[in-house]
VMD Tcl script that draws the C-alpha trace (Angstrom):
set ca {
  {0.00 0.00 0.00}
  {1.18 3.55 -0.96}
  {1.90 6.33 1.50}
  {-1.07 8.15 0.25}
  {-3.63 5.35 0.09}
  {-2.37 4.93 3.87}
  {-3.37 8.22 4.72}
  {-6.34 8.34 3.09}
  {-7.46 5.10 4.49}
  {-6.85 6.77 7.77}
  {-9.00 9.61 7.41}
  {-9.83 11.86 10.54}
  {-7.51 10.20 12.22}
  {-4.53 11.05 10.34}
  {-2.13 14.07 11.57}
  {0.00 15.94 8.76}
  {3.34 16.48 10.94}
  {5.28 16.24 6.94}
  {7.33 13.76 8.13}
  {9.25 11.33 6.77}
  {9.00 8.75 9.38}
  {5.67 8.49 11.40}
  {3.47 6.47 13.50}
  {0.59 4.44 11.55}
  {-1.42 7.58 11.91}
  {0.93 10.06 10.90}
  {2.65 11.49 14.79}
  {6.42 11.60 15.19}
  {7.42 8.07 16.39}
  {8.41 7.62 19.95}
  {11.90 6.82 20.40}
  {11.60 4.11 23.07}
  {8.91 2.36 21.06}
  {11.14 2.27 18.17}
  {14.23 1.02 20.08}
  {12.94 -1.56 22.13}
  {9.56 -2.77 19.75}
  {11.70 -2.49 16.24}
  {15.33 -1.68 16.30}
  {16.47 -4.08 18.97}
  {14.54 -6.69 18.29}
  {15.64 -6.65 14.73}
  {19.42 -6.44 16.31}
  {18.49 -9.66 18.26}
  {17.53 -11.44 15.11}
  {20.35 -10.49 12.86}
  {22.46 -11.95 15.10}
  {23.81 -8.00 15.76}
  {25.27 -6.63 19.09}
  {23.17 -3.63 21.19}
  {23.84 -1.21 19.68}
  {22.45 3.31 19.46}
  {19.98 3.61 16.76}
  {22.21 6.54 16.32}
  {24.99 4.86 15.65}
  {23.63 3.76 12.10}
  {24.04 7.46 11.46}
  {27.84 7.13 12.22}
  {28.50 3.85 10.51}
  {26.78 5.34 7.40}
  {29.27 8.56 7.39}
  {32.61 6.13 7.68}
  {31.54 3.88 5.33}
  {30.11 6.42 3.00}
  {33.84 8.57 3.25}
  {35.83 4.51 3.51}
  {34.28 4.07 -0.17}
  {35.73 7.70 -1.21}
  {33.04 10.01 -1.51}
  {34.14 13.78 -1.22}
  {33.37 15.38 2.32}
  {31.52 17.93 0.20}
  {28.88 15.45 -0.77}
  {28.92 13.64 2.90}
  {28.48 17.08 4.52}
  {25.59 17.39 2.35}
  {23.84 14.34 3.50}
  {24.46 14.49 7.10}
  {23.22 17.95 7.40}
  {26.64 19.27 8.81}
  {26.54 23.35 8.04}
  {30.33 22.83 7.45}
  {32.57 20.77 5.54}
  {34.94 21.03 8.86}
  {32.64 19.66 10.86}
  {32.46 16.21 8.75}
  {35.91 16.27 8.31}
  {37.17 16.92 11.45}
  {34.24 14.46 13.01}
  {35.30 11.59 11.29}
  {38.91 11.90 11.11}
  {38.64 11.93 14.22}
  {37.00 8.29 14.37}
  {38.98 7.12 10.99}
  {42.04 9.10 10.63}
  {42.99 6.67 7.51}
  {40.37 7.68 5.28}
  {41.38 8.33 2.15}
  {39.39 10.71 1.35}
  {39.92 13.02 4.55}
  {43.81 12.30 4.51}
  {44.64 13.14 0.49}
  {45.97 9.14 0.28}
}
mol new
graphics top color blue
foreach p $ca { graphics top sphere $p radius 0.5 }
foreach p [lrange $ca 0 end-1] q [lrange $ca 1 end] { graphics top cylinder $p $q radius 0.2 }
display resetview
């Protein structure tokens, strides 16, 4: 089922927030429910250690600047105002990157 149809099967009850990622009925998710009800349990089942939903976030940026996409781009899709901040952020975690490190 599309996104739309969802909503519209919804009706009343749906809430516009424009977010990306909602509840069923269109609210922000709750963090909690989506740690412990989704995220860990699908941990558990991969066979994955506990780890910060946030940490996705992290392992995306070094493996996005590992497979030598400019910092300019990777700034871009983290949301960092400035390139220094991405650089100096994961350097900081991966000083060999190649692409922070000019090898």
């Amino acid at each position: 089922m599309t996104w739309d149809a969802e909503r519209l099967k919804k009706g009343r009850l749906w809430q516009n927030t424009e977010l990306v990622f909602t509840t069923t009925i269109g609210t922000p998710l709750n963090v909690r429910n989506l740690t412990y009800r989704s995220f860990r349990p699908l941990l558990e089942r991969a066979g994955l250690p506990r780890l910060r939903f946030h940490d996705l976030r992290h392992t995306f940026a070094t493996l996005l600047l590992s497979s030598r996409t400019h910092p300019k781009i990777a700034q871009e899709m983290l949301g960092h105002a400035n390139i220094s901040t991405t650089i100096q952020k994961y350097k900081r975690l991966q000083p060999s990157l190649p692409c922070l490190t000019g090898r």
